[in-house]
N, C-alpha and C positions, 0 to 999 in steps of 0.2 A: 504493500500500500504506500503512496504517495504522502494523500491526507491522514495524519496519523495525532492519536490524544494527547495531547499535551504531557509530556513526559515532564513535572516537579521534581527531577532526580534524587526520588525518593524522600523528601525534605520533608519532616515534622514541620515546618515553619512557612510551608508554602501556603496561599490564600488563594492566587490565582481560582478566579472563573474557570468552568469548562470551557475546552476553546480545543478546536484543533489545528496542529502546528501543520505548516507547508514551510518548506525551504526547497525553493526551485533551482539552488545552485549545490553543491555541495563542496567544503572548501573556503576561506577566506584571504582576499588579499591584504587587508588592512594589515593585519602583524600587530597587533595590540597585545603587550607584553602581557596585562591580565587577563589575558582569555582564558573560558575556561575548556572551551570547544576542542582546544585543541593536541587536550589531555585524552578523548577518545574516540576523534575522528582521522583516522589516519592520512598521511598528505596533507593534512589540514592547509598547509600554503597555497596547494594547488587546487587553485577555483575551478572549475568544471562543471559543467549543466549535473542538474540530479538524475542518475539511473534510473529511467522509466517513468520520467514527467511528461513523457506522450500519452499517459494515461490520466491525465489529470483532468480531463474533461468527463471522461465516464466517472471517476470518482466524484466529483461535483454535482452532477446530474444527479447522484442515487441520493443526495442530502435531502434532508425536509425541507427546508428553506428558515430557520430557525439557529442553526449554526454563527458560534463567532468561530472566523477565520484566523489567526496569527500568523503573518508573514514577515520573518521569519525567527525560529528560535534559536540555533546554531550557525548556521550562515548570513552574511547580509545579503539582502536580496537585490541590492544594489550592485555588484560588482561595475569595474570598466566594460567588461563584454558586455552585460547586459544592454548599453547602448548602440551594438548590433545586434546582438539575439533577441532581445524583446521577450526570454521567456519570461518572466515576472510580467508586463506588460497582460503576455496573452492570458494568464492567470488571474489576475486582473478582473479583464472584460468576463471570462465566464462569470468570477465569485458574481459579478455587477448583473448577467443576466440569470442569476440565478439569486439576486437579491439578498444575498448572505448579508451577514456583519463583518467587517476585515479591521482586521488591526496591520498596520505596516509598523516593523522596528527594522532601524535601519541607522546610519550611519551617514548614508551618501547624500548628498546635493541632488544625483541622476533622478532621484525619486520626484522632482518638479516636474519630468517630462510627461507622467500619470497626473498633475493634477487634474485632466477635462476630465480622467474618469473617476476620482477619489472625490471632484467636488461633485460629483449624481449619485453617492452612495452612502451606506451607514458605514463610514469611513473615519478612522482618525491614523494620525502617524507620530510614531515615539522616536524622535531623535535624541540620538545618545550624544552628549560634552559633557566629557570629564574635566577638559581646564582649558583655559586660552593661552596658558604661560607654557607648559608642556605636551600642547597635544603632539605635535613632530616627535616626540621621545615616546610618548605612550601609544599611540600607531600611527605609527610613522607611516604605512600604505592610506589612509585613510584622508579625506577631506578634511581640511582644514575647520577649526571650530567660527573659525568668524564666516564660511562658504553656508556650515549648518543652519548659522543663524538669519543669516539671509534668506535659505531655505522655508528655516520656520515664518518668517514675516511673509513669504508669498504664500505658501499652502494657507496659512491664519488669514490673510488677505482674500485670498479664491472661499473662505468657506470653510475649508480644513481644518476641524480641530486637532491641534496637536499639543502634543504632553513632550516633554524634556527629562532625560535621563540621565541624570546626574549620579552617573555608576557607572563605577565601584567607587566611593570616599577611598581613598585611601592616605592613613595619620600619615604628616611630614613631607608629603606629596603635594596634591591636591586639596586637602581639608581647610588651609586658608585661603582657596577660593570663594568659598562657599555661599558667601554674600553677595558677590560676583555676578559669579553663574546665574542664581534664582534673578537679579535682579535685571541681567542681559535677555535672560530665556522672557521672562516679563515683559520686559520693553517690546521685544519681536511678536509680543502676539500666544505665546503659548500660553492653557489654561491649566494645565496641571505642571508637575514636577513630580518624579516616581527618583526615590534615591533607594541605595543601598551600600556597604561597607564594603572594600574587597574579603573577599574569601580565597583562603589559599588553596593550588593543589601543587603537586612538585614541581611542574613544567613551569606550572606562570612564576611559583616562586623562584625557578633558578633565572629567569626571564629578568624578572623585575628586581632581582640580588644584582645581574649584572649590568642592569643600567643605573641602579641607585643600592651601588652598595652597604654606606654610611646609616642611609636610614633602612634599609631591611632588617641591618644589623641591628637595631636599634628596637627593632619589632618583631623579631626572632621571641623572646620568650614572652610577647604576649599571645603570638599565636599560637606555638607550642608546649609551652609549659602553663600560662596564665588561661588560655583560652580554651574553646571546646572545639568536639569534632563534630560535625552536624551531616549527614547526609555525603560523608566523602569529603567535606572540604574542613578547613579550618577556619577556625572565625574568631575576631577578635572576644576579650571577654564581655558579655553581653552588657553591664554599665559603663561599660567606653561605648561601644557603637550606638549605645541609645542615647548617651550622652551628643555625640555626632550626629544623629539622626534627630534631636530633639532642633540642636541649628540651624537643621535645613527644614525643619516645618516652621518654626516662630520664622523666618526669614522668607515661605512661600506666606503665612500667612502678613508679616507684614507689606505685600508687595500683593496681596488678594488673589491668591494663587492658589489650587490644592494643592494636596500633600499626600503622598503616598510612600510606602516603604516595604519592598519586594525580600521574603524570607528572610524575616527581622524579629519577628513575632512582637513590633513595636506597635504596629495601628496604621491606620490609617482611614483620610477624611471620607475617601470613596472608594473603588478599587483600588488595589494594590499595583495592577498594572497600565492604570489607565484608559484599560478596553469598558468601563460606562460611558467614553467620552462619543464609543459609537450610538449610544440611546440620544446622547445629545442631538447630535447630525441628524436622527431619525426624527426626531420631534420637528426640526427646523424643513428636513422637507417635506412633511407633513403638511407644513401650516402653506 
């Protein structure tokens, strides 16, 4: 199967809605030191169409028409190719003539060349920035954060509600952004903010040891001695990350923004992932 259930990688702390994942690529080229994709998809560098997404039409057609879609949950569905291949494009139009709910996460800019079909649908898009000081170093393949935020101001401009993912925080890195970010994502038009802490597994950690050794070093025994193991990953201990996580809601709330927080087991104002912002769109082209 293509369309497949939303795999919470076994997480006690996951909230996520039902939703079924598509990833029409398989592979990523951004190179973002914290992934965590690429601890069990092998090649992980090498972008390439997904084995047997010629089938995605028959699997679409069998839905009720009641489905939310998440495009996508381990790949971004953005790649460079995609702006010859257009497979995410043709995936697209079907979810559209099959009336689904679609959730886009993503990374890329490319994703503007979908807004005619994103603004006629129960549609929202979660673009991920992690920082504006270090995005080149934390993936370095990947659009630059000030390309994203343009992005977001035309999607929120056409109709597109979009939400801002401010994930993974990570202390010493990125965490004095924080004010920042909600207050940039703000400005451009986005209505929510979906944050989360990084979570270690050994790949990203030998990743992110050797581009900021100083401070790994430095976080070494909170993830491993001080912190827990949740679902496969390491995490920091839970009144540091809620303490972090508590920043980036008084700062979406001061800027009148939601707040949500992805396998934190912290709260959050509405979703966890931002996918009720497709009931919004539904209401507006309702009326």
């Amino acid at each position: 199967m293509i369309l497949r259930p939303f795999d919470p990688w076994r997480s006690s702390l996951c909230t996520c809605p039902a939703k079924l994942s598509l990833n029409p690529y398989t592979g990523c080229v951004h190179g973002c030191l914290y992934c965590y994709a690429s601890s069990y998809i092998r090649r992980f560098s090498d972008c390439r169409p997904k084995g047997g997404i010629d089938r995605i039409s028959y699997e679409i057609a069998r839905l009720r028409g009641d489905e939310l879609i998440s495009l996508s949950s381990s790949s971004d569905p953005y790649p460079p190719m995609e702006r010859e291949l257009g497979i995410t494009r043709s995936c697209i139009s079907l979810i559209k003539r099959k009336s689904l709910r679609l959730q886009i996460v993503t990374k890329s800019d490319i994703v503007l060349r979908d807004v005619d079909l994103l603004s006629e649908m129960r549609a929202t898009v979660s673009i991920t920035i992690t920082s504006l000081r270090l995005d080149s170093r934390l993936e370095p393949g990947a659009p630059s954060g000030s390309l994203r935020l343009r992005a977001i101001r035309r999607l929120t401009d056409s109709g597109v509600p979009v939400a801002v993912r401010i994930d993974p925080i990570i202390p010493g890195i990125n965490d004095s952004e924080i004010d920042a970010l909600v207050e940039r994502a703000a400005d451009a038009g986005a209505s929510y903010i979906i944050s989360s802490t990084y979570k270690a597994r050994q790949d990203s950690w030998r990743r992110m040891s050797f581009a900021f050794p100083e401070v790994m070093q430095r976080l070494r025994p909170m993830y491993f001695e001080q912190g827990e193991r949740i679902g496969g990953y390491r995490y920091l201990p839970s009144e540091i990350r809620h303490a972090i996580l508590s920043l980036v809601r008084e700062a979406c709330h001061e800027h009148g923004i939601g707040f949500g927080s992805c396998r934190e087991g912290f709260g959050s104002d509405a979703s966890c992932d931002g996918s009720h912002l497709t009931e919004a769109r539904r209401r507006r082209i309702l009326r």
